[in-house]
C-alpha positions, 0 to 999 in steps of 0.5 A, a space after each residue: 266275582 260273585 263273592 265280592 258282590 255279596 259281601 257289598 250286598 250284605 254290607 249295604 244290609 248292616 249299614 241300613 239296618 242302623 236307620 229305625 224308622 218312626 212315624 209320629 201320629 199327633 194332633 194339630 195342637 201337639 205340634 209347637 211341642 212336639 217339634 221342640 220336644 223332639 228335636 231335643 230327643 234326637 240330639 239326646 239320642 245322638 249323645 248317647 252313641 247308641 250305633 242306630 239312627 231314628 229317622 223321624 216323620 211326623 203325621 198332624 191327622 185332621 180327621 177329616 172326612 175326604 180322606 186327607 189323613 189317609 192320603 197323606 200317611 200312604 205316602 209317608 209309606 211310599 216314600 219313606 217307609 215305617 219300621 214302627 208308628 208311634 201315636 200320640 193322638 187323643 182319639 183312635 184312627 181306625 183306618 190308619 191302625 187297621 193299615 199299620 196292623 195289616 203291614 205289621 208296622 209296629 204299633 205304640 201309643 202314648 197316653 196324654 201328657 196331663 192324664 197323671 196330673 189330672 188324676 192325681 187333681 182329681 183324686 185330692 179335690 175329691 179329698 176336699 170334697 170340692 164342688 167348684 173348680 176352675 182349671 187353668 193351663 199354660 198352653 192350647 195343647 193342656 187345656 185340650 188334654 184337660 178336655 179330654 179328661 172330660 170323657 172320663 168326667 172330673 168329681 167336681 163341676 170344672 171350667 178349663 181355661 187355656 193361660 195363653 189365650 188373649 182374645 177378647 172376652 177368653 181371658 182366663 182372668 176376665 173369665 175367672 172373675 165373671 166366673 158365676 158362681 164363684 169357684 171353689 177352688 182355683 188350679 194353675 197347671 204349668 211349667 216353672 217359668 210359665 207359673 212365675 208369668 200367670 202368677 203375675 198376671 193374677 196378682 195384677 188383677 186383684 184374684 189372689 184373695 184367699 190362699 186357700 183357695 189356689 192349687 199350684 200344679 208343676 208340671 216339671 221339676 224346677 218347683 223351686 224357680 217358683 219366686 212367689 212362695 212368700 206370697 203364695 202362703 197356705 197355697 197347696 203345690 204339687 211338685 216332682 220330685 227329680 231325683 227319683 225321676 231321673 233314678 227311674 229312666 236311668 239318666 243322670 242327675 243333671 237331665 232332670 234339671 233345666 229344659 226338663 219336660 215329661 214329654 220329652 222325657 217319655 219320648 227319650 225312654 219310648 225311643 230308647 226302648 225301641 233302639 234296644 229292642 231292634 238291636 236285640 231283635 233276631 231280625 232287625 226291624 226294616 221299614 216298611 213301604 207301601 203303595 196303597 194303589 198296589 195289591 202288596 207290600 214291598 221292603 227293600 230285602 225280603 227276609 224270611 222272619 217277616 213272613 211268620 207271624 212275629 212282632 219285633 216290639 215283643 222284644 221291648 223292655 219298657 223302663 220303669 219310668 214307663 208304664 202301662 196306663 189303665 183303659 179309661 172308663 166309660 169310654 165308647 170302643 170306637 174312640 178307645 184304642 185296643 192297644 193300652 197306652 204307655 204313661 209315665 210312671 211318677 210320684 207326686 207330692 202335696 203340700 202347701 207353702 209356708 215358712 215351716 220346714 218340708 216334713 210338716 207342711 206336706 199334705 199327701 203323695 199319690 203315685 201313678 200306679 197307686 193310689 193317694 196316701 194321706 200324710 196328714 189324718 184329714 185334708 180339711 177342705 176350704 172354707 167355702 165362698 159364695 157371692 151374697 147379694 145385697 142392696 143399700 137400704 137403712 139399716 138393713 145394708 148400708 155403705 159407711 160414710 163420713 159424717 160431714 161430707 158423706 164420703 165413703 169410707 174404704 178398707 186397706 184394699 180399697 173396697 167400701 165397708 158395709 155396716 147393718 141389719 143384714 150384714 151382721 147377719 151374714 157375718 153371723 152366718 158365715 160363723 155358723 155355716 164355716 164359710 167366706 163372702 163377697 158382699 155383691 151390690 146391683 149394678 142396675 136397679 135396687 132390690 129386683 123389678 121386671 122390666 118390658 122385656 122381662 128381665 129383671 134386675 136389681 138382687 132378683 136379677 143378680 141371683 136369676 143370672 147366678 151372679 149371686 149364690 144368695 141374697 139376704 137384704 131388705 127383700 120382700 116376699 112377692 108372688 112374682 118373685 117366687 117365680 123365679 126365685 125361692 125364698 126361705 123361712 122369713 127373718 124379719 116378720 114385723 115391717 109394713 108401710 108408716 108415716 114419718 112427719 116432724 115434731 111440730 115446733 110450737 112458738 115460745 114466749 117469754 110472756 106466753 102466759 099473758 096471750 091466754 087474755 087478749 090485750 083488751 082484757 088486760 086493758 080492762 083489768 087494769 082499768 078496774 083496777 086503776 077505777 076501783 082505787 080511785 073509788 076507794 080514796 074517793 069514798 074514805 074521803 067524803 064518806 061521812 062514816 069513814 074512819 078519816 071523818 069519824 074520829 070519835 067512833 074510831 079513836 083508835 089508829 086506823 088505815 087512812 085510804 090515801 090514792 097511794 093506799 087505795 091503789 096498794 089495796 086494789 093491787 093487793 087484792 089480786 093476791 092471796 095475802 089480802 088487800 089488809 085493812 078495809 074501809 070502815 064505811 059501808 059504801 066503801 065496803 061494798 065497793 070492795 066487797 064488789 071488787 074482790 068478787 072481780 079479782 075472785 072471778 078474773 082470778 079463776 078464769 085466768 087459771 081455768 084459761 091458762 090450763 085449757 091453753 096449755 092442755 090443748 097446744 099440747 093435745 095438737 097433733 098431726 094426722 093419725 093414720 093414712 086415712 086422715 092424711 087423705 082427707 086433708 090438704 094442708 100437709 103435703 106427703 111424698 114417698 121413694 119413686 119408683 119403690 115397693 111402697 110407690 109401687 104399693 099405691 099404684 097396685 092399690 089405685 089400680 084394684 079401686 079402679 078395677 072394683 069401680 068398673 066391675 060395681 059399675 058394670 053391675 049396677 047398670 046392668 043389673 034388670 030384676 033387682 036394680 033397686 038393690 043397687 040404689 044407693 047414694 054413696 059409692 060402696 069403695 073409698 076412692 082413698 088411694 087414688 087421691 093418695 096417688 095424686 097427692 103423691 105425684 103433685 108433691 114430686 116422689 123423692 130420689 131416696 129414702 135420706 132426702 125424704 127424711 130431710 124433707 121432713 126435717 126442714 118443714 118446721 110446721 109438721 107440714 110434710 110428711 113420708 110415707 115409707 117403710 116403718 123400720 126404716 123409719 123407726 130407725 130414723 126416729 132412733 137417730 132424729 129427734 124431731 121425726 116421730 112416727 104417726 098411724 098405725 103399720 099397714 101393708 105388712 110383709 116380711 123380710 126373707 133370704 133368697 137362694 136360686 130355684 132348687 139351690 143345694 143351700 136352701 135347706 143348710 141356710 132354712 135351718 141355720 135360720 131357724 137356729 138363730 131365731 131360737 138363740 134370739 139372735 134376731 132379737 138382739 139385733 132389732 134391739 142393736 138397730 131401733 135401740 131407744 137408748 139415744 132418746 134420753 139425748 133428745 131434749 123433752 118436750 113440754 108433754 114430758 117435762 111440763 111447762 119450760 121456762 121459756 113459756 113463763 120466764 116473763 113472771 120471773 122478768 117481772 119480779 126481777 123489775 119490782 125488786 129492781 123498781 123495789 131497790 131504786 125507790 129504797 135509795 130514792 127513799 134514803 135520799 128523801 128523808 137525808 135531806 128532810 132531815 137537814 132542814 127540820 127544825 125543833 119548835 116548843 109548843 103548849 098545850 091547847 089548854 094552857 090558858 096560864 101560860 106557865 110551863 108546868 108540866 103535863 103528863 100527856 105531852 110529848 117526850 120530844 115537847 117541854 110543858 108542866 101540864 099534865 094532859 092526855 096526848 090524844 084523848 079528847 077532853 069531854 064537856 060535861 054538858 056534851 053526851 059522850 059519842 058511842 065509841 068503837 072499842 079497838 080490835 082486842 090485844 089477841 086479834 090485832 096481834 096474832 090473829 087467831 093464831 095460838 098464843 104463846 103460853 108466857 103472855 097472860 091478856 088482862 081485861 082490855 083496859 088502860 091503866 096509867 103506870 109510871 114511866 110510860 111515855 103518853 103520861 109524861 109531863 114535858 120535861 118531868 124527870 120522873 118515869 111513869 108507866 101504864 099497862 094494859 089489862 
């Protein structure tokens, strides 16, 4: 009887010692993993037919401080016992390892999944030397590992993001765009399929800009299901390799496949481990149960080995896909655990996509039980990026626009161009420092002002809140500003405050010339001359001593001084040829020896006048400087509202104001020397604050385009605009009717700007200095206030003279005498066509012919018939007559050439007349023979 009963006892022993017992310590957010991932080992475990049970519990600790842990463990142990706990908690539980410990429950602690994946980042970002990395994961239960690692410290400053999150303002896409300052590098961290999803989801919002930026962590082995590698070009990837995993576990090829995670695959070989260790133990692991309201510890059969002092896991021989983790560093004792934690032990690869073959794109390999080796010489980092901030100011940064409509122009991607001063500068120095940019404009204000709740806004703010690295735009050195921020050497040196007005457009005419005389002075010209003409005929008609009454002293042909002669002489006059002739009479003489003394004066002060006209219309000019502006009232004058030259006014009425009061304060004041302060005129101009006033009477423009347009459309040079003097030597470049008036005034340089203590002020100072000394600033002034666009301007009659339109009217003139000149000729023709058919031809005798024959004369006509012989025009003298005194006529040399030089083939002879055959004025009427005279 006795016999079959302890067969049964011992039967029931080997049938329980088949069951091994395993609590499972995990954190709460272990578990949506943990209970996949297991489910899936215990059918692995049953698949292999490895004649034990595994009997699994789970324990989720809250670290709570009423106990509840502890509570609940002790009824794990009450009721089902432990043979071994397995902790897969982040911290060490003290309490709850000084129990297992005590009851001699085997104890086995597993490492965090991510700790490799996270050494092995954080060893290649130190390759790359990386500063600014953002960190995305595919789950809670990641990103909180990832935390963890904080405690151990990353090499480069890192924000964590958890993929799975959607609540508002924790999206890892929302966040990684508002990320300030931008990331260096951006790390997806995940399984196959869930880095397939993120991936979309970054390509949707616009992230994926620069390949050189992303990292592509597999935190499996199915890196090939990865369908976006095209796109992904030149991204880095990190990839398992499968074969060597599965090699390491020992399980087939087929295991490290689909639905492989690390896991799952460390919790397969942690339980293999054990099963194998109990099946080998001398005596079997038991469970272990424990009352915690008792004294001791029971177990279902009490065996002998358990009272000394032996482990059963010293019998555990990890795989070599198991390995001991080394301790963290820097780790206070009271979260590190005294027991080392199994990892898995894997080799990692580095590379990055691209359509070449494996061999050549793979970068490094890093093994978890290594160190990183480099299969490339170098990892070269990525071009750095930062956030540049800038505002639209001519020419300094400006958006490019369509011409005619002022649309904006955009790229491929749709993002608006930025042209200007500034922008060739940063591309510059993006070529110099190796690095890529993002032009960032203000969303609110301009270039920077404190507001009443003292924020600032505009470029300032953008940098003071990080949204900027640094900013290089048209930013002035202020003291307030570098309050806040910190400005490096000066780029620009020479810019201030001027005055832009328009070109005054002076009225032309095409008789402009005549408006030098009023109309009564032209009237009175004419007038003297029509009256000088008149005169003239007048005179040499009833003048006794005129060359018409007095044949005899004038027996040579003479000017006879008809009114049509006369007004042709007085018109004559005016111009250099001369009148001519003159009367012979004195009194004719002298009236117009008289009026050529007019024609001589009027002549002069024409010219005198016509010259003083021209030379002062074109001496008018506007004001010359801002003080002349404020003392006159005509010309209306306006700046930007609300910016740093509207601003610059408003401080300067201030400081009058306030040297006002303080003078005034003093003055009154003032008991022993009061007559020092006797004065009459007030010691300070009151000049900015009736600026001011002008200013706001005239309504301060929207921008710096619609003050210039103001200029443009006052055509008077009435208005002008007050503003910054590179822009408006810009603008002077592009508009031909602006010019610029005064001098510069208020002069303040142009500097970039970094954030307080930036590590870049020192790399930015001394690449600025660099290009100042390769003239580079140069170059662009001479790029942006280029002069070469004023030859396109037309000139102005101060560089070209007088135009033709303010003297067309004497060309006008001549065109209508040559056009009178051409009438009256056919006029003329006409005239004479049709005197001619009514001549007719009537034979005369001479005076004294008293025999009436028709004997021929030597003095008559060709065209007449006579025999005797008479001269044609030479009175005959009686001879009781005296003979009158006759004025010789002009000699041969002073009628004929007029004191020019005479040619050498003509010889003069002594002035008289002597007859000779053949000349006409000694030939008979109808005398065949010739006779001709000669004059010596």
């Amino acid at each position: 009887m006795e016999l079959p009963l302890l067969v049964l006892l011992l039967a029931l022993r080997f049938a329980g010692s088949e069951v091994l017992k395993i609590t499972f310590w995990i954190e709460p957010v272990q578990r949506a993993e943990f209970d996949t991932d297991i489910a899936m080992v215990l059918k692995e475990l049953d698949a292999l037919r490895l004649d034990v049970k595994v009997d699994d519990t789970t324990l989720t600790l809250t670290r709570s401080e009423d106990g509840l842990d502890m509570q609940r463990f002790c009824e794990i142990l009450s009721t089902v016992g432990a043979s071994a706990v397995i902790d897969l908690t982040y911290s060490h539980w003290e309490e709850g390892y000084n129990l297992v410990r005590s009851l001699g429950i085997g104890y086995v602690r597993l490492e965090r999944i991510m700790r490799p994946f996270l050494d092995m980042f954080g060893d290649f970002m130190r390759q790359k030397r990386a500063n600014n990395v953002a960190m995305v994961f595919m789950n809670a239960r990641d990103a909180v590992e990832a935390m963890q690692q904080m405690l151990v410290g990353y090499p480069f400053r890192t924000l964590i993001m958890d993929a799975s999150q959607t609540d508002p303002g924790q999206h890892f896409l929302e966040r990684i765009r508002s990320l300030r300052p931008a990331p260096t590098y951006i790390a997806l961290f995940a399984r196959a399929a869930a880095m397939n999803g993120i991936f979309e989801k970054v390509q949707k919002a616009d992230l994926f800009q620069r390949p050189l930026e992303w990292h592509f962590v597999f935190l499996d082995t199915r890196d090939r299901v990865f369908k976006y590698r095209r796109q992904a070009e030149l991204c880095t990837r990190f990839t398992l390799n499968p074969r060597a995993i599965c090699r390491s576990m020992p399980m087939p090829d087929l295991y490290c496949g689909s639905g492989f995670t690390m896991q799952r695959a460390m919790l397969l070989n942690v339980l293999r481990s054990l099963i194998n260790a109990a099946q080998v133990s001398p005596g079997y692991p038991l469970a272990i149960y424990q009352d915690c309201n008792a004294t001791a510890s029971s177990s279902e059969v009490s065996d002998p080995l358990e009272k000394d002092d032996y482990n059963w896991l010293d019998m555990v021989h990890w795989s070599n896909f198991l390995a001991y983790a080394p301790p963290l560093p820097h780790i206070q004792d009271q979260f590190q655990s005294p027991v080392p934690g199994l990892t898995f032990a894997v080799n990692i690869s580095a590379g990055y996509y691209s359509s070449e073959h494996e061999a050549k794109t793979d970068l490094a390999a890093w093994s978890s039980v290594g160190e990183m080796r480099l299969l490339n010489e170098t990892i070269s980092p990525a071009r750095r990026f930062f956030r540049i901030g800038t505002a639209e100011s001519i020419p300094w940064s400006y958006l490019r626009r369509e011409e005619g409509t002022g649309e904006l122009i955009r790229d491929r991607s749709g993002l608006p161009i930025w042209e200007g001063y500034c922008i060739d500068f940063i591309i510059r120095l993006s070529q110099k420092l190796n690095f890529e940019f993002e032009i960032v404009a203000p969303e609110v204000g301009h270039m920077g002002e404190l507001n009443e709740l003292g924020e600032w806004d505009g470029v300032v703010g953008d940098l003071v809140r990080g949204e900027t690295d640094f900013a290089i735009a048209a930013l002035k050195m202020y003291s307030e500003r570098e309050e806040v921020i910190d400005f490096l050497p000066p780029y620009y040196e020479q810019t201030g405050i001027s005055i832009a007005i328009r070109k005054p457009v002076r009225r032309t005419s095409l008789f402009k010339f005549m408006t030098v005389l009023r109309l009564e002075v032209w009237l009175s010209i004419v007038a003297a001359l029509v009256g000088t003409a008149i005169m003239i005929w007048f005179m040499d008609k009833y003048s006794p001593y005129s060359s018409r009454n007095n044949r005899q002293a004038y027996p040579y042909a003479c000017r006879e001084f008809t009114l049509r002669e006369s007004f042709w002489f007085a018109l004559t006059s005016f111009t250099p040829q001369g009148g001519g002739e003159a009367p012979k009479a004195i009194s004719g003489r002298m009236l117009v020896a008289a009026y050529w003394l007019f024609v001589v004066l009027m002549l002069a002060t024409f010219t005198a006048n016509l010259a003083a006209f021209l030379t002062v219309e074109r001496m008018q000019t506007p004001v010359q400087s801002l003080e002349q502006l404020a003392r006159q009232s005509r010309i209306n004058y306006t700046v930007v509202k609300d910016s740093d030259t509207h601003q610059y006014f408003v401080n300067m009425k201030f400081a009058e104001d306030t040297l006002y009061r303080m003078w005034k304060e003093l003055a009154l004041n003032a008991s022993k020397d009061f007559k020092k302060f006797r004065i009459w005129d007030y010691p300070i101009k009151e000049q900015y604050g009736h600026i001011l006033l002008a200013i706001n009477s005239s309504q301060p423009v929207a921008d710096a385009k619609e003050g210039f347009a103001n200029v443009d459309a006052h055509e008077n040079a009435d208005y002008a605009f007050i503003h910054d003097s590179a822009e408006i030597k810009y603008e002077i470049t592009r508009n031909c009717n602006l010019t610029e008036v005064g001098e510069v005034f208020a002069e303040q340089p142009y500097a970039v700007a970094v954030q307080q203590g930036s590590h870049l002020g020192d790399e930015l100072s001394y690449a600025i200095l660099e290009l100042q000394k390769d003239r580079f600033f140069e170059e662009l002034k001479a790029k942006y206030w280029n002069q070469s666009n004023l030859p396109n301007c037309p000139l102005s009659e101060d560089q070209e003279g007088i135009t033709l339109e303010s003297l067309g009217g004497v060309f006008i003139a001549t065109l209508f005498g040559l056009v009178l000149a051409m009438m009256t000729l056919g006029m003329e023709v006409l005239y004479y066509k049709k005197k001619q058919n009514a001549l007719e031809i009537t034979q005369v005798r001479p005076v004294n012919d008293s025999s009436g024959s028709g004997g021929n004369s030597s003095t008559a006509p060709p065209t007449a018939t006579s025999t005797t012989k008479q001269a044609w025009h030479i009175p005959v003298l009686e001879a009781e007559e005296k003979p009158a005194k006759v004025s010789p006529p002009p000699s041969f040399e002073t009628a004929t050439f007029r004191g020019k030089k005479l040619p050498a083939r003509i010889t003069l002879g002594d002035g008289k007349f002597k007859p000779r055959h053949g000349l006409y004025a000694r030939r008979n009427l109808g005398a065949s023979d010739s006779h001709s005279g000669y004059m010596e």
